[in-house]
C-alpha positions in Angstrom: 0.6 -25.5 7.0 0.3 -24.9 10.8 0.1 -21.5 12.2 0.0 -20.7 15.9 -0.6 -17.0 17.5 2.6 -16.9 19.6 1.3 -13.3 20.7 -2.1 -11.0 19.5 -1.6 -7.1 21.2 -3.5 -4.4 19.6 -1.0 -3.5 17.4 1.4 -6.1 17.3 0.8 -9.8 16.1 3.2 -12.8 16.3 2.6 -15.7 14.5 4.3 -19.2 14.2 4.1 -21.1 10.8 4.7 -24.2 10.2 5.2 -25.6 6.6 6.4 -23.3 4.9 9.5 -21.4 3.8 10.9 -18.1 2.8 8.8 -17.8 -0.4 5.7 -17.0 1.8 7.4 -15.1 4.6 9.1 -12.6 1.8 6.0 -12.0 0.3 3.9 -11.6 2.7 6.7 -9.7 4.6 6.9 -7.8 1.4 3.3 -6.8 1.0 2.9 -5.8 4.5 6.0 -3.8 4.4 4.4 -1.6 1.8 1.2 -0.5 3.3 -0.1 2.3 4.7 -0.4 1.8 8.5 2.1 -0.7 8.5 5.3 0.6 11.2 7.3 -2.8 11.3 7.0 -6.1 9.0 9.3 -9.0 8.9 10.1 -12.9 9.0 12.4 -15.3 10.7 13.3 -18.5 10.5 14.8 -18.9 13.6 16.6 -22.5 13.0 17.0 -23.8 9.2 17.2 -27.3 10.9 13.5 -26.5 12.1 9.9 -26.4 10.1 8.8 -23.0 11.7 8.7 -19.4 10.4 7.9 -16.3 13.0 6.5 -13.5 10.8 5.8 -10.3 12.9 4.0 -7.2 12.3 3.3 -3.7 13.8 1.4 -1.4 13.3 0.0 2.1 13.9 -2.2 3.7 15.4 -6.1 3.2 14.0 -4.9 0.0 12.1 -5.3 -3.2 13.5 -2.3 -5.9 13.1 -5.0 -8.8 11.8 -6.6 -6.3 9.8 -3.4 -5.4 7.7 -2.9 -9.0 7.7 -5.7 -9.7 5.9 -5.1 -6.7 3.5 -1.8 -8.1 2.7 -3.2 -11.5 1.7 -6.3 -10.4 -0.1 -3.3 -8.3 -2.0 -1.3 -11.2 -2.7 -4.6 -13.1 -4.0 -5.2 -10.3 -6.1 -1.9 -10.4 -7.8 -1.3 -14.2 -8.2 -4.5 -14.7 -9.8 -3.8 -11.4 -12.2 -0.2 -13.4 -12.4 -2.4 -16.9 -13.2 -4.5 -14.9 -16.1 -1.8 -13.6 -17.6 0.6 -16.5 -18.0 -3.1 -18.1 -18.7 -3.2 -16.1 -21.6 0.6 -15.8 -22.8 0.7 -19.5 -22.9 -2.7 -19.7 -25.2 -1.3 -16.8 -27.2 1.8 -19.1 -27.7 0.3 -22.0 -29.0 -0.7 -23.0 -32.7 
């Protein structure tokens, strides 16, 4: 995975990743989407012939565009390893 800032404002942020597809870009879209602070979250893939994804948030006022970025992705960290333990422990539960 690549990711370039295409443009850094105080409340907007533009990013360019390379790498990676629409399962990262909807959930991270996703998670962003559903915060507090957050006006506009989405993702683009501008050319499905090409390896890049645009993912683009705004936000308001008194909430900083990296800092609901990083919200979002200690959230999804949070989740998937909840996810992880759980299938962790269905799977055990299953056996035997």
């Amino acid at each position: 995975m690549e990711v370039r800032v295409l443009s850094n404002k105080e409340r907007e942020l533009e990013l360019e990743v390379r790498g990676e597809s629409h399962t990262l870009g909807n959930l991270l879209a996703k998670e962003l989407q559903s915060m507090e602070g957050v006006e506009l979250a989405y993702y683009e893939i501008p050319h499905p012939l090409q390896d890049r994804m645009i993912i683009y948030i705004k936000t308001r006022e008194g909430l900083s565009p990296l800092e609901a970025l990083n919200r979002a992705l200690s959230s999804l960290e949070e989740t998937l390893d909840r996810l992880e333990g759980d299938l962790s422990k269905a799977l055990g539960e299953g056996e035997g």
